[in-house]
N, C-alpha and C positions, 0 to 999 in steps of 0.2 A: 418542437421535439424535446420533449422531458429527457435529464443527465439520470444518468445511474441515480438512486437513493444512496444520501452518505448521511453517514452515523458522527451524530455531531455530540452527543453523549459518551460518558467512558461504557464500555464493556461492562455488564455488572462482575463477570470474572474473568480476570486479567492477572498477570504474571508481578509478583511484587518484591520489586528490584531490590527490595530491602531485608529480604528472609530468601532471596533466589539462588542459592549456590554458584550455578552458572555464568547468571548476570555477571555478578563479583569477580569471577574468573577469568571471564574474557574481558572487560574493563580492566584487571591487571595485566593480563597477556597482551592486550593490542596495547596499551598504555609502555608497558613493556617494551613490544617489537617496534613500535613506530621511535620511541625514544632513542631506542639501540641504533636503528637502520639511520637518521637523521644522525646522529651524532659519529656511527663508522661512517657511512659516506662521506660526510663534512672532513672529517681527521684522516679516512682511508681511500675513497672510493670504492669501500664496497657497501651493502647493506647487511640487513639482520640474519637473511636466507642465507646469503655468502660465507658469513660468520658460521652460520651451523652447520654450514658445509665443511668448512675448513678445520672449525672442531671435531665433529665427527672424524676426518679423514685422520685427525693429529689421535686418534682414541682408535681407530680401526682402519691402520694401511691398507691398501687392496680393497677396501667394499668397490662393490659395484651399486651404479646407481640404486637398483632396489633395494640393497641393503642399506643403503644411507639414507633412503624414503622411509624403514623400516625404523631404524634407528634414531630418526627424527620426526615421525610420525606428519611429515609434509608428503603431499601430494608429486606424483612422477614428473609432474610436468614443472612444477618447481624448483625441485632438482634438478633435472636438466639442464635448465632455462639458467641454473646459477653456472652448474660445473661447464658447461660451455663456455659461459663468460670468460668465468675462471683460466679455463683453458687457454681462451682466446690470448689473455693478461699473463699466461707463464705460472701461473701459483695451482696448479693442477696438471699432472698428468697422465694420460691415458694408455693401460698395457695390456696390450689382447694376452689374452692365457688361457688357453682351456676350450677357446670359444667364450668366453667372457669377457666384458671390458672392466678391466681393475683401475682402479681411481687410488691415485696417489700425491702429498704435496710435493711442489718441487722445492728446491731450495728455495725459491723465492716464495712460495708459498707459507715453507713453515716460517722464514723471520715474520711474515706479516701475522701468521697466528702466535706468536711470540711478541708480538708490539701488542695485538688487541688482546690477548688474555688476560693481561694486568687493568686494563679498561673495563672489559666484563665483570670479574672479578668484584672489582671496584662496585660497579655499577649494583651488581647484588649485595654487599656490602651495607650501601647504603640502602638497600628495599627491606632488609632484614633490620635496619635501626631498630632499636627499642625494643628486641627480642630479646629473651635470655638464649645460651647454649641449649639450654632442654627444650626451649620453646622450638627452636629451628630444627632439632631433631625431631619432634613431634610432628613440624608443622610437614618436615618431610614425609614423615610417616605416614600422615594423612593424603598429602597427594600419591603418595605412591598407591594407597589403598584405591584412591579415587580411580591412580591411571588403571589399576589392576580391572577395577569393575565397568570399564567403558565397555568391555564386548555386551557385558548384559545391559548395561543402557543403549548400547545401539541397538540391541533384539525388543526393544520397546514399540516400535510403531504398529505391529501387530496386535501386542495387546491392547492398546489403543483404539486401534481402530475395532475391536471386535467389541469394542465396551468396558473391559474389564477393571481398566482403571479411569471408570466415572468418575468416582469417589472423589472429594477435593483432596490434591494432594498437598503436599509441604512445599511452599516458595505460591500457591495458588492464593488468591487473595478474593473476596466475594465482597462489591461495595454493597453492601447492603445499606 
């Protein structure tokens, strides 16, 4: 019984890591989270999701988990999954209001975002070396433009699929 055919060739068109916006992005960002989460666990016990939990909360008392999903653009189950923790450990607590559950630090919560904010801090710090001050304003400028235009890049898969952007696009690479 013959296996599936496997393509032992590259692609003639494939995605090329070196002109790919994306690529580059998430290569900083996982390179980013996984450094962060390893190093708060190691020093904290907590990881990188905790962390942005805990900032968040320390920037907006009272969210409720969806606004802290909103605010950090993580996934529900994420959240959850940390401020439980959280909870569990005393550095989060929980106030029905309204019929809402409001997410708040407790005291123990804020010295620990008070011990790791000078670490973060740090940490970006150093990721920004060898920028100028205009560069890092700009560079901000650019991701925010970026964050700004995700709704229209998630409304992408339709045009796609209906054909409309055959065409090669930019980050698209043709070995020819």
């Amino acid at each position: 019984m013959a296996g599936p055919q496997l393509h032992r060739e590259k692609l003639p068109v494939t995605i090329d890591r070196e002109a790919y916006t994306p690529a580059f992005l998430s290569l900083v960002a996982n390179a980013l989270s996984w450094g962060g989460s390893y190093l708060y666990m190691r020093r904290f016990g907590v990881g990188v999701n905790d962390w942005r939990v805990l900032s968040a909360l320390g920037n907006h008392p009272g969210a409720t988990a969806g606004e802290v999903c909103t605010v950090l653009g993580l996934n529900k189950s994420v959240v959850s999954r940390s401020v439980s923790g959280m909870v569990d450990r005393g550095l989060v607590a929980i106030e029905r209001a309204e019929g809402q559950r409001r997410l708040y630090l407790t005291e123990e919560g804020v010295a620990l975002h008070d011990q790791l904010l000078p670490l973060a801090l740090e940490r970006e710090r150093r990721m920004l070396r060898g920028f100028t001050d205009e560069e890092i304003v700009q560079l901000r400028g650019f991701l925010r433009r970026m964050h700004d235009n995700l709704f229209e890049a998630a409304d992408t898969g339709a045009a796609v699929a209906g054909g409309e952007d055959a065409v090669e696009q930019p980050g698209s690479h043709r070995n020819d």
